[in-house]
C-alpha positions in Angstrom: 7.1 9.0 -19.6 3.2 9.0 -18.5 1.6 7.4 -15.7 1.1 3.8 -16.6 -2.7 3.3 -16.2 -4.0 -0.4 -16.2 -6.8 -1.9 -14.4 -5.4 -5.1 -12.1 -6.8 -8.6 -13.4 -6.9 -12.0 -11.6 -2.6 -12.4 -11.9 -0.9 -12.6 -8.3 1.3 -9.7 -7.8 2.1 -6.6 -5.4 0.5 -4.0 -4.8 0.8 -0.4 -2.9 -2.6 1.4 -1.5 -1.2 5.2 -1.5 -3.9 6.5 1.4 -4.8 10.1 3.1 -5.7 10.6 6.3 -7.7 14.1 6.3 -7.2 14.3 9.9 -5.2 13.6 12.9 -6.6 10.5 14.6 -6.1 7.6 16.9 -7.5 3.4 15.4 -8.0 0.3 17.0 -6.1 -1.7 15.3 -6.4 -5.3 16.4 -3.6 -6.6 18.6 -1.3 -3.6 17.3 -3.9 -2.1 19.8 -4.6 1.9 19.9 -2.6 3.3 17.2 -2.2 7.3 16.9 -2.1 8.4 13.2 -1.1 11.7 12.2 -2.7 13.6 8.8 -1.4 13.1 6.0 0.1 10.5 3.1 0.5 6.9 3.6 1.7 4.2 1.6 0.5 0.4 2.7 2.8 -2.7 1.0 0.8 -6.2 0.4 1.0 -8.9 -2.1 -2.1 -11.0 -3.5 -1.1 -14.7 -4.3 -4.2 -16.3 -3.5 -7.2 -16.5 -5.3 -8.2 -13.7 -7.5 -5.0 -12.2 -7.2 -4.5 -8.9 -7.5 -8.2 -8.0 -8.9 -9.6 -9.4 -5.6 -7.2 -8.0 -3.4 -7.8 -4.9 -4.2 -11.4 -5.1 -4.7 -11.0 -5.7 -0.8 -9.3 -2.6 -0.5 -11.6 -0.4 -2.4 -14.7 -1.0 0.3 -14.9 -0.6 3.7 -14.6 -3.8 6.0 -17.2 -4.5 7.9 -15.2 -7.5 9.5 -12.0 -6.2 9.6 -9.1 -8.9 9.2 -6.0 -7.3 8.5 -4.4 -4.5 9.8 -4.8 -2.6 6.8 -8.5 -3.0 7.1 -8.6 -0.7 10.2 -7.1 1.9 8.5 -9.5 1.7 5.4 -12.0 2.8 7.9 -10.9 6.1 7.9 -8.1 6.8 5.4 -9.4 7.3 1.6 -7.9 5.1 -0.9 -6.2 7.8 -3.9 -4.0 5.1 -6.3 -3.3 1.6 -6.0 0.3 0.6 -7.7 0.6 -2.8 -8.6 2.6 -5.4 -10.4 1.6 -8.7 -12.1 4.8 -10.2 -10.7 5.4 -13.9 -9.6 7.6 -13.1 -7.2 6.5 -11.4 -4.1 8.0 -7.8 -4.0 6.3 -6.9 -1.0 9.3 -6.8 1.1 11.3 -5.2 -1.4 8.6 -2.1 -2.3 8.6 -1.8 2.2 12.2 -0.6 1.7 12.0 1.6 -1.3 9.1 3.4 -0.1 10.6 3.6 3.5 13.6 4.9 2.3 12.9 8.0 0.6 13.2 11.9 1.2 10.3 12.5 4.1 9.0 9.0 4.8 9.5 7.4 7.8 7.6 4.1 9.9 4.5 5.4 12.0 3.4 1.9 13.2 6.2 -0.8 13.4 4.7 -4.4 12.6 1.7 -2.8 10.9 1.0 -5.2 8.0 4.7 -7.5 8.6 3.6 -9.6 11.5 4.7 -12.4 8.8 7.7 -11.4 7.9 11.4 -9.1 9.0 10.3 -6.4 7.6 9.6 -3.0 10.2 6.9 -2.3 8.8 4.9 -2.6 5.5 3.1 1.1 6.3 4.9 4.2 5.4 4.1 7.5 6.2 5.1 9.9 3.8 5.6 13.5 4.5 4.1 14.7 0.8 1.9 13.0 -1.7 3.6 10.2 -3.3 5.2 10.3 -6.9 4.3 7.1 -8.8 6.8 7.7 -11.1 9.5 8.4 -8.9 8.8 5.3 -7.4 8.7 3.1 -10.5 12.2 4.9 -11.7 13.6 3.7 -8.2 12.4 0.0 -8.7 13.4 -0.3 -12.3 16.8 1.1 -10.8 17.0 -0.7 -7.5 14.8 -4.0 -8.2 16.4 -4.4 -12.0 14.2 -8.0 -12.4 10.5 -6.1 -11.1 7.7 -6.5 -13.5 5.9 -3.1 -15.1 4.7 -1.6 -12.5 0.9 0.1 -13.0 -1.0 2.7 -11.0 -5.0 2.7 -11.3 -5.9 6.0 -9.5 -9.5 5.2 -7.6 -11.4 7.7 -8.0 -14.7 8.3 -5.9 -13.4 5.3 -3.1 -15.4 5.2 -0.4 -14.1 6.8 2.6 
């Protein structure tokens, strides 16, 4: 089956930012403080359930911050944005989707607490050791989440760095 393509709308739902970082480098992060990132793939967990949902949520993502507010915002600054994967789900999944995408071949947690400050979860960043495979991960949620939504991937093409 093909990449389900699908622009997100104003729904709440979850969503994963799959991010490169061209090079090796270290962020101030807030109070996580000086973080040292290694090159490579990342994966970044949030949910949208306020206003404009997922469509304004992700319109954040897409630019730059200029005011950074979440941790994911320092990030933005210097990792480009390749595919957003989302879900118009009522339930939040965020915690859920942490632990799938932590727990496959080659990922592991760079920062803990980056992004989960709210919640038990280690972390809602996920370094992976190859590019991500949307469909790999949709397969696992289907398999390991059997109630999820569809889930969608918009790649984003021509984000800002």
């Amino acid at each position: 089956m093909g990449k389900v393509m699908c622009r997100p709308d104003s729904r709440p739902g979850t969503y994963v930012l799959v991010l490169v970082l061209d090079k090796s480098c270290v962020v101030q992060a807030g109070r996580l403080g000086e973080l040292q990132l290694e090159a490579g793939w990342y994966a970044y967990v949030g949910s949208a359930f306020g206003p404009g949902g997922i469509q304004a949520r992700c319109g954040h993502h897409r630019q730059i911050s200029q005011r950074p507010h979440w941790h994911i915002d320092y990030l933005r600054a210097v990792a480009r944005l390749d595919a957003i994967w989302f879900s118009h789900d009522l339930q939040r999944r965020e915690h859920q989707w942490a632990q799938l995408l932590s727990s496959a071949r080659g990922a592991r947690i760079p920062v803990p607490s980056f992004g989960s400050s709210d919640c038990n979860c280690l972390s809602h960043l996920v370094y992976l050791s190859r590019p991500p495979s949307f469909e790999s991960f949709r397969r696992r949620a289907r398999r390991e989440i059997p109630d999820s939504f569809t889930i969608f991937n918009e790649l984003v093409k021509n984000a800002l760095i």
